[in-house]
N, C-alpha and C positions, 0 to 999 in steps of 0.2 A: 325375290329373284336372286339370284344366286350368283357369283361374279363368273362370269368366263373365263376359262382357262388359257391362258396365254401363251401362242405357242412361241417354240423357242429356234431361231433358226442358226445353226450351227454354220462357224465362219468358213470360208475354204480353206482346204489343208495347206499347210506350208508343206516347200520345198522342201528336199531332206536337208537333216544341219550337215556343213560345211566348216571344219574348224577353220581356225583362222590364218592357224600354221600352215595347214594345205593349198591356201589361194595364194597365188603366185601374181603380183602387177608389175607387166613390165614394162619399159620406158618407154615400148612405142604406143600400149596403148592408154599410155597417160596422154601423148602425142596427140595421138586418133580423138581423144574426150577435148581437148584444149581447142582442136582445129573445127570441132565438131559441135559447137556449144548448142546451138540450133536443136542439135538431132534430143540432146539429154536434155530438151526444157519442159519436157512430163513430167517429171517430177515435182518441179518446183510448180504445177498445175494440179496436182493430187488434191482432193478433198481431203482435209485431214478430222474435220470435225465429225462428219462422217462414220470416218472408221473408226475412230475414238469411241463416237457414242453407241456404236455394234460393239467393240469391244467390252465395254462398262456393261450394254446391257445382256452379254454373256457371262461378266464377272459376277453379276447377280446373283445367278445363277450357283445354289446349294453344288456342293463337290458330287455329293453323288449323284445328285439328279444328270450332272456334265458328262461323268465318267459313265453314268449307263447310258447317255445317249452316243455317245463313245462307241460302247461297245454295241448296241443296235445297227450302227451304221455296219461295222465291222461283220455280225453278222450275216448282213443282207448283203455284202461285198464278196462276205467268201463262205459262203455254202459246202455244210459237208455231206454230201451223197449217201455217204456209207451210214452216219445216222441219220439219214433222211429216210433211208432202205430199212434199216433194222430199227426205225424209233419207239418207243416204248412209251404209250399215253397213261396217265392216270383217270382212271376208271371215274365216271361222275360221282358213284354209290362212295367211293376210297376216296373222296378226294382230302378228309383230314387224316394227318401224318400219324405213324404209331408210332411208341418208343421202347425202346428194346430194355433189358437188363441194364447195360451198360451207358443207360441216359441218351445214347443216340436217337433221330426222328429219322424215317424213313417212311416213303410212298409207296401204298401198294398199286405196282403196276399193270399196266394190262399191252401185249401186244399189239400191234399195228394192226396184224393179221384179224385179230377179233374186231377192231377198229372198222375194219373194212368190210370183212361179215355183216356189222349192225348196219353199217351205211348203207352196204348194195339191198340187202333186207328192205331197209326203211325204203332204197329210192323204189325198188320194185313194190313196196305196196302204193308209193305215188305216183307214179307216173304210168304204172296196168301194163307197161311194156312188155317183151321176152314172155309171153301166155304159156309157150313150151317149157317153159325151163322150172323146174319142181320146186316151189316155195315152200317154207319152212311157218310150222303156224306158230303162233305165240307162246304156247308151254314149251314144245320143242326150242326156239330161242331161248327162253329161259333156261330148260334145263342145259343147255347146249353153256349158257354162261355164269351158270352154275359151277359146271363144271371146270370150266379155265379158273375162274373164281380158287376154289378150292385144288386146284392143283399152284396156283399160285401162294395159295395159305400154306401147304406144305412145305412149299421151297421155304418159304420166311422161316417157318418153324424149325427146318433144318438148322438153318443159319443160325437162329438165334439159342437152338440146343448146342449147335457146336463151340459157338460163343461162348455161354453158359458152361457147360462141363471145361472149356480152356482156364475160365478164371477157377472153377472150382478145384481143378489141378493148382494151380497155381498157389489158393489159399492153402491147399493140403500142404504144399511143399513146403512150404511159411511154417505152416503149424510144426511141423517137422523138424525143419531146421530149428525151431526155437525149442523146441522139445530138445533137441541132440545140444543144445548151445547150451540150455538149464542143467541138463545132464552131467557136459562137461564142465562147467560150473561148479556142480556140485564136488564131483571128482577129484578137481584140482581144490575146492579148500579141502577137503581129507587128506589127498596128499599135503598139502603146505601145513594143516594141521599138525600130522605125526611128524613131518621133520622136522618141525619149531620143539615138539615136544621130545624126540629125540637128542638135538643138540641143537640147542636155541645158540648159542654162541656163533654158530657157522651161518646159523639159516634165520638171522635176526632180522634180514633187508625181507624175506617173506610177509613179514606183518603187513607191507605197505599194499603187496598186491592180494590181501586178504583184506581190507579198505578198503581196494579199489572193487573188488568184486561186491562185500557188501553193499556198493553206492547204486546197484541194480536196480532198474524200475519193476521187477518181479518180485511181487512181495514173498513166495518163499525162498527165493535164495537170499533175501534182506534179512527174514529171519537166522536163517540158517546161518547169514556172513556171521551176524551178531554172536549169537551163540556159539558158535566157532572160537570167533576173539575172545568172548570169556572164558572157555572152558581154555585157553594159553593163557592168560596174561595169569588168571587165577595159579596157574603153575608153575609160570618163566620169572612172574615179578619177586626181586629179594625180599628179605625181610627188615632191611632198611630203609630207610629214604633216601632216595639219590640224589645229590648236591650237582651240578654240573660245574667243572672248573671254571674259575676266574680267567681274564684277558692274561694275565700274569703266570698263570699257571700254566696255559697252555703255548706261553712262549720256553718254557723251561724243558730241556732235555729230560725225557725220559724215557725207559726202556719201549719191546717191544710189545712187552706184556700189557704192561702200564696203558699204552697208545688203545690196543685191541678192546681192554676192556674199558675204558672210555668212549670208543667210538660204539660198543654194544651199549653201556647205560644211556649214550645220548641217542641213539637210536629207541629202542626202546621205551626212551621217559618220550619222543616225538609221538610215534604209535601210538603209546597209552595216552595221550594228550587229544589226541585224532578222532582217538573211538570215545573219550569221554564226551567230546564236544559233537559228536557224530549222534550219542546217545540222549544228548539234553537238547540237540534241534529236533529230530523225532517225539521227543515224549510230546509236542505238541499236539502232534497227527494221532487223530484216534485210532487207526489202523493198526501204527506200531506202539501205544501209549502203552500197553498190560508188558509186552516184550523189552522197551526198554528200562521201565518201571523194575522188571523184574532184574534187568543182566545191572542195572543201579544197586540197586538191595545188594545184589549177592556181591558186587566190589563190595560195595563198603562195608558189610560184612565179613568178609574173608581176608581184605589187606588193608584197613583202615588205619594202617602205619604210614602207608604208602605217598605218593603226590595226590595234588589233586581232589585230596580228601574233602577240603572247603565245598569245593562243587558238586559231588555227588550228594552230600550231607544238606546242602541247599536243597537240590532236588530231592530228597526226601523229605524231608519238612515240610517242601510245599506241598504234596500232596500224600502228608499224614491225616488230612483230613477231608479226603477226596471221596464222593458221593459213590463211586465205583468199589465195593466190598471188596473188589481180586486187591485193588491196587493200594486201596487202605490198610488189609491185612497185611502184603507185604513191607509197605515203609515202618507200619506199628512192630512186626516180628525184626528186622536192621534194626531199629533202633533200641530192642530190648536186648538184642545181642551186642551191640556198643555197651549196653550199661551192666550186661553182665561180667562182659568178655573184655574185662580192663587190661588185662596184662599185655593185650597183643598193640595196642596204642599207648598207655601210659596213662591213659583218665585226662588227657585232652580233647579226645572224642567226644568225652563226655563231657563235659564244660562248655564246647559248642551247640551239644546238641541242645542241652538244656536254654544255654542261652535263645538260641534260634527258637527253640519254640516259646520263650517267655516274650519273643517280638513276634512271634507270629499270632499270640494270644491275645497281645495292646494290640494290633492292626485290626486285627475282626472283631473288637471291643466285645472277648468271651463267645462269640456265636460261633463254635466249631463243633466237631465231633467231639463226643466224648473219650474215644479212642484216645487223642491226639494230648489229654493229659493222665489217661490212665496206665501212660508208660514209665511215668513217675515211680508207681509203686516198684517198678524193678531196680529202681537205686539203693545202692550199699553204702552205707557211710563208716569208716571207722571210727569210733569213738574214743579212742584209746592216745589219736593223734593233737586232740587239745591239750590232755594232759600234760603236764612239766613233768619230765625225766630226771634220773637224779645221774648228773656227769659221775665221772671215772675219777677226777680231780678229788670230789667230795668222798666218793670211795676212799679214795686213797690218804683222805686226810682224818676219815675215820678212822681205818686200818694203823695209823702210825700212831694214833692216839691212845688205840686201844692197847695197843705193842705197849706204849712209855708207863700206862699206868698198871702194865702188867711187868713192868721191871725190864722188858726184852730189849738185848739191844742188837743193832744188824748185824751180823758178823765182817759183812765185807766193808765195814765202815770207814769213807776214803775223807781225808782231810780235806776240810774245806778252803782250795787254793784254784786256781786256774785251769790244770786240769780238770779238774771234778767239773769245770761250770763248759768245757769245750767238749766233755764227753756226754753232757747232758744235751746240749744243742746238738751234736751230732744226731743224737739217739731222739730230739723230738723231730728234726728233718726227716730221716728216715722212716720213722712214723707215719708222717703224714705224706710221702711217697710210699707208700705201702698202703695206706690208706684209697687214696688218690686212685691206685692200679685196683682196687681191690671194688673201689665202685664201678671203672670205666668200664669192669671185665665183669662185673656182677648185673649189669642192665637195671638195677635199681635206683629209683630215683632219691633224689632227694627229700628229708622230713620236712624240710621247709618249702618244699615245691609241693609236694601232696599236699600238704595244711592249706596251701595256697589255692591250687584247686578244687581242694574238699568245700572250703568255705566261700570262692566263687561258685560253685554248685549248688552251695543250700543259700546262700541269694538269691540267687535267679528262681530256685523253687517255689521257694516263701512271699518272692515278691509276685512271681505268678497266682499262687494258692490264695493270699491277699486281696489280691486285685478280684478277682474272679467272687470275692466275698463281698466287696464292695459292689460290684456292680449288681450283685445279686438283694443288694438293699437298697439301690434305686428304684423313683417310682416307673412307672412304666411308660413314660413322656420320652424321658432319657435312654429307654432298653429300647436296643432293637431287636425284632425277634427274629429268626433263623427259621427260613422254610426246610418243610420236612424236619425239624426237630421237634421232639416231645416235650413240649414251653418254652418259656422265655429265658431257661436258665439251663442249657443242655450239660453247661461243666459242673454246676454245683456238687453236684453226687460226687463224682471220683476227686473234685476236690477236697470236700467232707473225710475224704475216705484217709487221701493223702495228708490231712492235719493230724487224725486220730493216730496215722503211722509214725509220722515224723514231728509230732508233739515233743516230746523229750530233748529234740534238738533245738528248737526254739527260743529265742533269747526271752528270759525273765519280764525284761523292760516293753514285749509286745501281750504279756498275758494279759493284761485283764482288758487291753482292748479288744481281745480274741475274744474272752469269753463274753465280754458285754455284745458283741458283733452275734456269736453263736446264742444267746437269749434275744435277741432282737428276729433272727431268722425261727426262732424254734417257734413264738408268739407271733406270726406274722399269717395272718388270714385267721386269728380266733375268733376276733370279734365280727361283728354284720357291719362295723362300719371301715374296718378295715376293709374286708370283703368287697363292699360295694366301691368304693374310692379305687381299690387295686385288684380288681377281678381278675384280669390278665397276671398282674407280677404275683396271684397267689400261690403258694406254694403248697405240694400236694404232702400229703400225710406223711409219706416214706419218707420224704427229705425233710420236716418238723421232726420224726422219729431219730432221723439219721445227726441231727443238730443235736441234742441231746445224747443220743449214744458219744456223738464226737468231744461234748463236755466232760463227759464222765471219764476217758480215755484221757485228756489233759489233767484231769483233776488227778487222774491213779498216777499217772506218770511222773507228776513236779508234786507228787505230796509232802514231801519234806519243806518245798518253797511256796507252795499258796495255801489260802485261806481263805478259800472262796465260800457262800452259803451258797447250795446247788437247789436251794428249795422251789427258787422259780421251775428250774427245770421237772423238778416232780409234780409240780403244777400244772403244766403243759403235759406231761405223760399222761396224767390221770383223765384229762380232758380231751388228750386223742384216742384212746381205747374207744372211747363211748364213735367216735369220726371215722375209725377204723371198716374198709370196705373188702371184704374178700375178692372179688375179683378186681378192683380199680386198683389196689394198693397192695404191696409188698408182706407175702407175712415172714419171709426170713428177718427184712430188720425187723418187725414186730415181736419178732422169736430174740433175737439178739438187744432190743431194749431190754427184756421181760428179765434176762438172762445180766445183763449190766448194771443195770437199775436196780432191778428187786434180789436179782437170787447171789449174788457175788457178795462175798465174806462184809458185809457190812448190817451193823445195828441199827433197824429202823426204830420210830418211836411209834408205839403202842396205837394212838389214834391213825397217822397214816398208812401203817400195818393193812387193821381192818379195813379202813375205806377202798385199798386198792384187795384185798380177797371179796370186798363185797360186790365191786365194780366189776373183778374178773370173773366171777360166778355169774353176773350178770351177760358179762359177756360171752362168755360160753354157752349160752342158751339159744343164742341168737344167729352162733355161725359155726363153717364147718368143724367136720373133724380133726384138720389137724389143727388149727387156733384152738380149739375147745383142749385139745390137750397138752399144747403149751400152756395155754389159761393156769389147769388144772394141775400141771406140775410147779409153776410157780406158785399158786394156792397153797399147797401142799408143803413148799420149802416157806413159805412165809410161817404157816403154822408152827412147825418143827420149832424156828426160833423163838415164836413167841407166842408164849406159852400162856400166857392171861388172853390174846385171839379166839383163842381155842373154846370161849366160852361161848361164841358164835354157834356151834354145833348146840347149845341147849335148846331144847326146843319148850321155852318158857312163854306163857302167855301175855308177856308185856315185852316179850323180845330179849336179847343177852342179860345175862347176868349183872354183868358189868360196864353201866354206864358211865360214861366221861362227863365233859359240862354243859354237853348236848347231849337233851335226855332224847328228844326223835330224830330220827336218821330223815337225812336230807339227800334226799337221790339225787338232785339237782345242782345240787352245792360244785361251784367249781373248783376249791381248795378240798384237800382231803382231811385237813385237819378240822373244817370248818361243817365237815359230812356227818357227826356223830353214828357212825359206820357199828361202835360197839353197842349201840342200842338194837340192834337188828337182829335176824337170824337167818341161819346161809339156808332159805328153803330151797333154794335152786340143786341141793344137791339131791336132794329127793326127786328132782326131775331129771336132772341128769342119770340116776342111777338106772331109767328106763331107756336111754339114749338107744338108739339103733345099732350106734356102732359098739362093740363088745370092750374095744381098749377104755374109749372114753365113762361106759358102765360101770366097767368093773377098778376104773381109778378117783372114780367117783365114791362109789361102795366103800373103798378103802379110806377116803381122805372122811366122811362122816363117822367111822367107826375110830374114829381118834378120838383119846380119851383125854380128859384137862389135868389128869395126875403129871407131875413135876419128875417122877422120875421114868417116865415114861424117852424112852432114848428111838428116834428113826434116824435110818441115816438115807436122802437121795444121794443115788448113783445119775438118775439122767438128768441133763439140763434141759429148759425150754427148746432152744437150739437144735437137739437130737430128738428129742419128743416129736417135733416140727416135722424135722426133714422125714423120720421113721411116718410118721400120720399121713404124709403126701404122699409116698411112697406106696404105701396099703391101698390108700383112696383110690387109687388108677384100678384096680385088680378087686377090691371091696365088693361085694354085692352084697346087698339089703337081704336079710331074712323072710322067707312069707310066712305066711296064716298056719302053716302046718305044726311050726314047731309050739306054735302059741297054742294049737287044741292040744298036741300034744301034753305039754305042763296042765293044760287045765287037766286030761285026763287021771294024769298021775296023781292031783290033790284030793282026789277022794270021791266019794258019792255026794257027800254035801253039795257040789258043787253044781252037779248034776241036774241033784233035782231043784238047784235054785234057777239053773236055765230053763228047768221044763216049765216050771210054776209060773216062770214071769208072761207067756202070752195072754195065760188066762187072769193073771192080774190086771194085764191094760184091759180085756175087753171088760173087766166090770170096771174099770176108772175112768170110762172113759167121759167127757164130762156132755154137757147138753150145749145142741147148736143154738138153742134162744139166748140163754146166756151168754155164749161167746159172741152171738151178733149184738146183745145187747154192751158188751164189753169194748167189743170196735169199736161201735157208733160211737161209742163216751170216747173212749181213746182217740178218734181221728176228729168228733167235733173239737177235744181238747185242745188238736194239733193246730186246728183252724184258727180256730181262737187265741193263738199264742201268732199265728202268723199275722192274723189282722189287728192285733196290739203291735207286734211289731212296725207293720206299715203304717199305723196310724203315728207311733211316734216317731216314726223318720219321716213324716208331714209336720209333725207339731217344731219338730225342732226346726225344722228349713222357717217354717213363717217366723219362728221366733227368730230365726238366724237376722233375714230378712227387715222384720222391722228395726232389730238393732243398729242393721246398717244402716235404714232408711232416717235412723233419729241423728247417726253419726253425720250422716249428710248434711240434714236440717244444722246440725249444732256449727257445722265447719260453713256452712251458706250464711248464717246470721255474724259471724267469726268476718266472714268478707266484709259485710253490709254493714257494719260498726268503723270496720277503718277505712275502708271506702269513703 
């Protein structure tokens, strides 16, 4: 059962209020109450607990539940006629509200008039009264309220279309106005544009509200502010640096000139400050990151004299090695224009920059884009600036010596007294004020300030290059490896690349940890135990290749000062040909070892000569055209030199002519000296001479038809190198010969040939042999196979039980072992 609802009896209305200023008590009828006590003792007879407890259980009583009973009384007190006449019901069918466009809820209503229609309807079918009067039957009713229905749905739809096309004007006008505000926007930076670039002097205070426009939530007039600002500042800014006056300075008189163009450079250095730091909170937003990435680049680029340098050159750095190609390419292109374009900063640009990216390279312990140290290779160094120069003093003390012992003596020769020593100090003062104007006005720096930053630049390089080479011979516990990079070592290459460039500048006292470092990488994944232990840190062919080119490049460079054996490194060459992959692995360095190693102005010896023509003949059999004719030209230039080689072409039935102290050739041998390579003979060139492709044929053809006479003189023009690139080149556009030109050539060679094609059908059909035989032949051959199988199983059983009991006696022996000390 359910509680009863409680009803609520509302207290009776007070009087109306009465302030207190308005009641007036006057003396008599304080009088009239004094004389009268009698009459006022209702009061002091009032139930008060009473009304207290009506009161309370009114205050119970929720606000609004009070206020609508409020207003109930209110309306059954004053009634209004007029909607009482024209009221407006809501339809039983309507009775949930609908909501317009504009989130509003309203009721579809129905007249009074129809109201009353349904009722007299209804009361005439109950009560059979009024028989005269023409009733309406059921459809008729319906359609009848149908129709009010749908004349009511129209109004709404009026309404709610009027609605509708009001806010849709409304948005147009929006659209509009913002259209004509972008417009005008636009307009005025063009205008404030040309008159900055007209006379930026007059119209310097324009920058600010060229700011202020760029700070638009419209990202194209964002772009547009930007690029605006650069294409000025790129024009207005000098080609100094602007100092702003000290507190001291700017208390001192000075002209009116002086004032103007002080209040322009400090204006101007504010702006350029505005939009730099305008530029580096944006580049976080991916939206504006490619636009301010770019208007960065092109400052520091363009006026890298300027302020402010420090910051845009941060924000290149950091994202020189940013995952987005636009924005990589452009910090990589700034920065190579910094290292080319010294004069316009002075080569302190560059000493930053380098510095910055040798801390940007320790932070990501090596795992960066490659990019980001292949900008290295665009450093110049002069080399001219270590050397000692010889002073003017020693000239001159030449000069006077050579004079004395050639008898000469000066003519204007002034006695040696006081004068003579106050016209010489005059005459070295002046000097060096003459001196003094002649650098401030010549913009050149000083030889002890370039040395200064020439030699902070190649620290920073080398300790980079260094690092990057160490980390590159950690195991792989210690490396971390860098998603989206191709291994665990994305820098090694261009650092490889950058030692072999900058070798020669190198200090002495670091070579032979280099080259011990560069034998450690070139031997690194030969062995299977290496392999297995550091699968991840192994390192792929190219870069084994590229360690070795990069020894040979230190070695040509410092030959006067080292004395290295490079034989390991031939070692490792000879053993990566055979590892070499045409499409996993690089063949330009393969072209560029071939070309360092074997074909460049140096005397090999006689046994590792041969092993590497025999190797490469080998290799050439095996892969495309254009390896097969790098191979082939270095074959060819090995030959040339040495000349006892050359006996390889004999085709003796015990192999070359000329054996060394290994009389059989070892195709397996890892050393080449240990390969006896001259016991062999190059038959591969016989096969090559049929190659498909025509260059690789007929440079085959040519390298067999060399003859072992001694004065026999060739000279190569092409290198491996050109061989290469020319073979890839072809290979794109190459097509393979068919079957045509081969009957052709048969048909040319004669009749003989002829009729040894006709003859041969009817040779097979009388050879052909008997099918008892050959099933007699299988049977033997496949019991054979059986037979070979079930000896094998049978002794991979014999050896487990032998295993087996061995253990089983180890057991026993270690059980009786217990039972003794037990």
């Amino acid at each position: 059962m359910g509680k009863k609802k409680q009803k609520v009896v509302l207290p009776p209305e007070l009087p109306p209020e009465v302030l207190e200023e308005d009641i007036e008590v006057s003396d008599e009828d304080l009088q009239f109450v004094n004389e009268n006590v009698d009459y006022a003792g209702f009061v002091s007879n009032l139930d008060t607990r009473s009304i207290t407890k009506h009161v309370t259980r009114v205050a119970d009583v929720k606000e609004d539940a009070l206020e609508s009973l409020y207003e109930k009384r209110l309306r059954k007190k004053q009634p209004n006629k007029e909607i009482e006449e024209n009221a407006i019901e809501v339809h039983p069918v309507d009775a949930l509200p609908v909501k317009t466009l504009d989130g509003k809820l309203y009721y579809r209503t129905v007249p009074k008039e129809i109201k009353k229609v349904e009722s007299e309807s209804n009361e005439g079918d109950a009560t059979g009264q009024d028989m005269n009067v023409v009733k309406l039957t059921k459809a008729e009713k319906w359609a009848k309220l149908k129709k009010l229905r749908k004349e009511a749905k129209k109004q709404a739809k009026e309404e709610v279309q009027q609605t509708s096309q009001a806010e849709v004007l409304d948005e147009v006008k929006k659209d509009l106005s913002a259209e004509e505000a972008n417009e005008s926007k636009k307009y005025k930076l063009a205008e404030l544009g040309m008159a900055l670039l007209a006379d930026p002097e007059s119209n310097i205070k324009s920058l600010r509200e060229m700011l202020e426009i760029s700070k638009d939530g419209n990202k194209a007039i964002v772009v547009l502010g930007l690029k605006s600002l650069l294409a000025v500042f790129k024009d207005i800014i000098p080609g100094y640096r602007i100092r702003l006056p000290t507190e001291k300075e700017q208390e001192m008189k000075v002209s009116k000139e002086v004032k103007k163009m002080r209040l322009y450079e400090s204006t101007l250095l504010s702006a350029y400050k505005a939009y730099v730091q305008r530029l580096i909170a944006i580049e976080q937003q991916t939206v504006y990151k490619r636009v301010s990435v770019r208007c960065i680049c092109t400052l520091l680029a363009a006026v890298p004299h300027f302020n402010f340098r420090e910051n845009l050159l941060a924000a290149v750095v950091r994202n020189i090695s940013s995952r987005d190609d636009v924005v990589r390419n452009l910090c990589c292109a700034s920065v190579k224009s910094l290292f080319i374009n010294e004069g316009k900063h002075g080569g302190e640009a560059t000493v930053e920059a380098v510095q910055m990216i040798a801390e940007l390279v320790k932070t990501h312990n090596c795992q960066l884009h490659p990019d980001s140290i292949q900008v290295f290779m665009f450093l110049s160094f002069d080399e001219d600036l270590g050397k000692p120069r010889v002073s003017e003093v020693d000239n001159k003390s030449k000069n006077k010596k050579s004079k004395k012992r050639k008898g000469f003596e000066e003519p204007n020769h002034l006695p040696d007294n006081g004068k003579k020593k106050t016209r010489q100090e005059m005459m070295t003062k002046t000097r060096e004020e003459v001196n003094a104007d002649f650098k401030a006005a010549s913009f050149s720096q000083d030889l002890s300030e370039r040395r200064r930053m020439q030699s902070q630049t190649l620290s920073a390089v080398f300790q980079t290059f260094f690092r990057i080479l160490k980390h590159a011979m950690k195991p792989t516990s210690e490396a971390s490896s860098l998603l989206g990079a191709s291994g665990s070592h994305p820098l090694l290459v261009p650092c490889l690349n950058g030692v072999g460039k900058f070798s020669h500048l190198i200090d002495l006292d670091f070579m032979a940890d280099l080259m011990n470092c560069l034998r450690k990488l070139a031997g690194n994944g030969s062995k299977s135990e290496d392999l297995s232990e550091n699968s991840s840190n192994y390192l792929t062919v190219s870069e084994r290749l590229l360690c070795c080119i990069v020894a040979f490049k230190v070695m040509r460079n410092n030959l006067d000062a080292l004395n290295v054996d490079l034989q390991d490194f031939f070692v490792q060459f000879y053993n990566l040909i055979l590892e070499y992959r045409p499409g996993r692995d690089q063949g330009e360095v393969l072209a560029e070892a071939l070309k360092i190693m074997l074909c460049d102005d140096r005397q090999h010896d006689m046994q590792r000569a041969a092993a590497f023509i025999k190797r490469l003949a080998t290799f050439s059999l095996c892969f495309g055209s254009a390896e097969s004719m790098a191979a082939l030209v270095t074959i060819k230039h090995l030959l040339q030199k040495n000349v006892k080689c050359r006996n390889l072409l004999e085709n003796d039935a015990g192999g070359g002519s000329v054996a060394g102290a290994i009389v059989k050739y070892q195709p397996y041998a890892s050393d080449p000296n240990l390969s006896g390579a001259l016991a062999s003979v190059l038959w591969e060139l016989n096969l090559l001479t049929k190659h498909y492709h025509p260059a690789v044929s007929t440079m085959a053809s040519g390298i067999s038809t060399m003859g072992t006479a001694n004065n026999q003189v060739y000279h190569s023009i092409v290198s491996p190198q050109q061989a290469f690139k020319e073979s890839s080149l072809e290979q794109e556009s190459f097509v393979v010969s068919g079957d045509i030109k081969r009957s052709n050539n048969k048909r040319k060679r004669g009749n003989d040939t002829l009729s040894c094609v006709k003859v041969q059908p009817d040779v097979n059909l009388k050879d052909q042999p008997n099918e008892n035989e050959v099933r007699k032949k299988l049977t033997e051959h496949f019991l054979l196979l059986r037979d070979i199988t079930e000896n094998q199983r049978l002794r991979g059983e014999l050896d487990q039980t032998t295993l087996s009991l061995n253990l089983y006696e180890q057991y026993k022996k270690q059980k009786r072992k217990t039972r003794k000390i037990s």
